[in-house]
N, C-alpha and C positions, 0 to 999 in steps of 0.2 A: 464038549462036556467040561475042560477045564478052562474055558474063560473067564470062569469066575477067581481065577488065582491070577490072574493080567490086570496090573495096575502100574501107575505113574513111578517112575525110579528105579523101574527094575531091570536088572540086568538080562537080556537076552543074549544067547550066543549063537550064530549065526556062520556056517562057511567060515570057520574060526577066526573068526570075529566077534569081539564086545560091544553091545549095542547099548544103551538104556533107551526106556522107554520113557518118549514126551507126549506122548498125545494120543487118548484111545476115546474113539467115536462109539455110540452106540445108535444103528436106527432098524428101521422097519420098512421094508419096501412095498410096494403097491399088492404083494401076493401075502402079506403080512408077514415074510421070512423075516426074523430078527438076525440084523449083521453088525458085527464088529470090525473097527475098522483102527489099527494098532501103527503108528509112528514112530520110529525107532531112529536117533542117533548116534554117531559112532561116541564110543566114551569117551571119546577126551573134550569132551562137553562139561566133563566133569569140571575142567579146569576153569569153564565161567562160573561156578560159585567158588573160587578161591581169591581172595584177592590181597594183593600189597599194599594195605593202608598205610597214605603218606608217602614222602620221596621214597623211591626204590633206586637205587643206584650200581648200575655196575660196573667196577671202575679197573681200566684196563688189563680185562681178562682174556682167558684163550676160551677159545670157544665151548668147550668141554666145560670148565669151570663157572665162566657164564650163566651156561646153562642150568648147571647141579643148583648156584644157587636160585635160579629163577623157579624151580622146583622142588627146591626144599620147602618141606613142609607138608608136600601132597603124596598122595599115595604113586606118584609116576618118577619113574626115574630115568638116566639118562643111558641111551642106547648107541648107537654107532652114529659117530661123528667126523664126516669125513673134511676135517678142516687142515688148513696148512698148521706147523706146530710153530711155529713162530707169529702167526698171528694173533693179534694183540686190539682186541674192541672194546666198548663203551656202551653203558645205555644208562636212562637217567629219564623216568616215568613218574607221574603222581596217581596216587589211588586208581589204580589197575590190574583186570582179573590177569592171574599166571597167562590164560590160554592169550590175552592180548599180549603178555612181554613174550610168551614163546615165539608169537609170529613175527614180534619186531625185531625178537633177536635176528631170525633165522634171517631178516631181511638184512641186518647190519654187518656179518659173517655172510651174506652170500649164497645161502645153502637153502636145499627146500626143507620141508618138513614133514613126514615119514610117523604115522603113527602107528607102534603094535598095540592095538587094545587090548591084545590076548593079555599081555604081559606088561600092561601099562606103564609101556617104556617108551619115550622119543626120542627119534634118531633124525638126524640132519643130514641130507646127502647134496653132492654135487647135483644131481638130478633123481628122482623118484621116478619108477615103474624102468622099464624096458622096450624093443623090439621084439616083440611076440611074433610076429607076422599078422596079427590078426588087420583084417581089412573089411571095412563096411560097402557094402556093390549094391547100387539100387537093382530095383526087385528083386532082390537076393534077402540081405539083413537093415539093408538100408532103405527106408520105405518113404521118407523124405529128406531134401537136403534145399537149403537156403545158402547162399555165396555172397558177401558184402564187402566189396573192394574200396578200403578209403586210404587217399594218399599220405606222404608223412605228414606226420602232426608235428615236428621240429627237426630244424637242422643245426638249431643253435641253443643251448640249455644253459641255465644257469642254476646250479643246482645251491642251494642254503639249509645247513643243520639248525639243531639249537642254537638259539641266542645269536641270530646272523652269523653264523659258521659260513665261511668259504673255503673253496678250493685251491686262492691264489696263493698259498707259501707253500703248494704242489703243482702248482701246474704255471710255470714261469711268469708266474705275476696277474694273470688271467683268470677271474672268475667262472668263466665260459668256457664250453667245449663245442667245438664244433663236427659235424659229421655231414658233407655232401654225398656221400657215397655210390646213392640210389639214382640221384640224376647224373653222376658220372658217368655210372656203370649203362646210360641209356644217350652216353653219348655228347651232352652239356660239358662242354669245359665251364673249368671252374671260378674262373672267374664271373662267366654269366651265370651257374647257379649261385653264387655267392647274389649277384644282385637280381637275380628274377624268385629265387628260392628260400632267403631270407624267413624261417619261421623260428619265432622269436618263444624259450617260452619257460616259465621260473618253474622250479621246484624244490619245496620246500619238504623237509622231514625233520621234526625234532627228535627221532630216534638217532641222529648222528651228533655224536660233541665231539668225534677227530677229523679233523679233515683229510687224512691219507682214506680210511673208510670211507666218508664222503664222497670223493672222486673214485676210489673201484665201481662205488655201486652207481654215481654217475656217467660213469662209464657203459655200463650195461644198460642202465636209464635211458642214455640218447641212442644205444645200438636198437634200439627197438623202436624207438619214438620216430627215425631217420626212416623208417622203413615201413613202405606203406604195410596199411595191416589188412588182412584176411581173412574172414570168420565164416564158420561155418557153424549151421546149425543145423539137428542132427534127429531124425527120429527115425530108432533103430530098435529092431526084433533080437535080443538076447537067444540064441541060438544053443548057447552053449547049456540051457536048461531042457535043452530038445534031446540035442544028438551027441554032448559032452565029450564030442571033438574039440582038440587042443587049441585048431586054427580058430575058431569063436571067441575064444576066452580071452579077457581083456579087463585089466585091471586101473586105478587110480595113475597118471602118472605116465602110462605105456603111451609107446608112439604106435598109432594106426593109419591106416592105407583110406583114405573115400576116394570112389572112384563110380565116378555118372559119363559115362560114354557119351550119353546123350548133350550135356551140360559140358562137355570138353574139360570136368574135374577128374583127376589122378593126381594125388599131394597125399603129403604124411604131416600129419598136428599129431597133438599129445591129448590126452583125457584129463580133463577138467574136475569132471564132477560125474557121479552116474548115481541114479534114484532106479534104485530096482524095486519090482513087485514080486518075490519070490512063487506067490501061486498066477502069477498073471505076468509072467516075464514081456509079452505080447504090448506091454505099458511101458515098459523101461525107457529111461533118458537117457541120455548121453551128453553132456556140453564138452565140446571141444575149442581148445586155444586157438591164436589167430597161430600163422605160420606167415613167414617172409617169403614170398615168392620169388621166380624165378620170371624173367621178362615175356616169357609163353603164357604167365596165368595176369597179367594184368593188362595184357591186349583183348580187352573186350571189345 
């Protein structure tokens, strides 16, 4: 009786959460039921109609500061910031929304990025969500699972900021990092993966103009890139709208358990992304991160 008050831009609050609303369907099914069918993003959506006409620069700030001014001006403000106090970053964008420089920031500092909608505040942490325990078991909450094992994609990187920024007056003269780690750890001395394992591979962000920044975050660039990657894909029964047991519950961020006895999977990844359907939990998604494996999960 009140969908006629449900319209574009409006704020829904949700399992306290701010949502606006972007997309509302109307049809008619084959029984002639008339249905509504309402898409909601979380609010800091908000932050794509904001934007910083012309350079935006922000010149060697601590992260806190950074931030305050990447968000000056909008209704959001800056929440817990879990940065070292001594660090000292850069950033240097043209005609770009807030929500694009908040994610570059987060990427130049290091830190993920932590939305309260309630309180249209952003916070930057070392890492987002927790260990809950919560664990996805097929024929349990887990109804399918997809495994895609692919080896590393570089064991040599050469990482470039703005305006050919390098990492060589940090890293003794060396534009290159290197990482064998993964075939070592399987046994390859190193000198033969150096020449059987050789994967060469550039990367570029203009979101860096220091190079000490540059190399932290290439740093954790090649730790990942060195290591085959792992994905799974996830389609899972939200539980926790049934029996609102705690073990269910699983949020943005959180590390969880999949585990298919059948498929020889038992790993813990983190939550990516989740698309729930609040009267239709039974539809919910899940995407879940790769994870680095242990030499048990990629003896297939």
């Amino acid at each position: 009786p009140k969908a006629q008050y449900i319209g574009h831009d409006q704020e829904v609050i949700y399992e306290d959460k701010r949502y606006i609303i972007t997309q509302v369907t109307k049809e008619r099914d084959n029984n002639g039921r008339g249905i509504l069918h309402v898409e909601c993003e979380l609010a800091y959506i908000e932050l794509l109609n904001a934007v910083k006409q012309g350079e935006f620069l922000v010149d060697r700030k601590s992260a806190v500061e950074g931030l305050k001014q990447i968000l000056h001006g909008t209704r959001w403000t800056v929440g817990t910031v879990e940065a070292d106090d001594d660090g000292i970053y850069s950033l240097q964008e043209v005609d770009k929304t807030v929500l694009y420089l908040v994610r570059s920031w987060a990427k130049v500092v290091g830190l993920e990025v932590q939305w309260d909608s309630m309180n249209r505040r952003v916070n930057m942490l070392k890492q987002v969500g927790s260990d809950r325990g919560a664990a996805f078991r097929y024929r349990r909450n887990l109804k399918s699972v997809k495994r895609t094992v692919i080896p590393p994609r570089a064991t040599v990187l050469y990482p470039y900021g703005k305006n050919a920024l390098s990492i060589a007056d940090f890293n003794e003269g060396k534009e290159y990092l290197e990482d064998y780690s993964w075939y070592l750890s399987q046994g390859v001395p190193l000198a033969e993966a150096k020449r059987k394992y050789r994967k060469e591979y550039i990367w570029r962000d203009d979101n860096f103009i220091l190079a000490h920044n540059l190399l932290d975050a290439a740093r954790k660039k090649l730790a990942e890139l060195s290591q085959p990657t792992v994905s799974y894909e996830c389609n899972v029964l939200d539980l926790s709208a049934v029996t609102g047991l705690p073990e269910y519950k699983f949020r943005l961020g959180d590390i969880v358990r999949v585990y298919d006895s059948e498929l020889g999977i038992d790993v813990k990844t983190r939550i990516l992304r989740i698309k729930r359907f609040p009267q239709e939990p039974w539809k919910n998604e899940v995407e879940l991160s790769h994870i680095i494996p242990g030499l048990q999960d990629v003896e297939d």
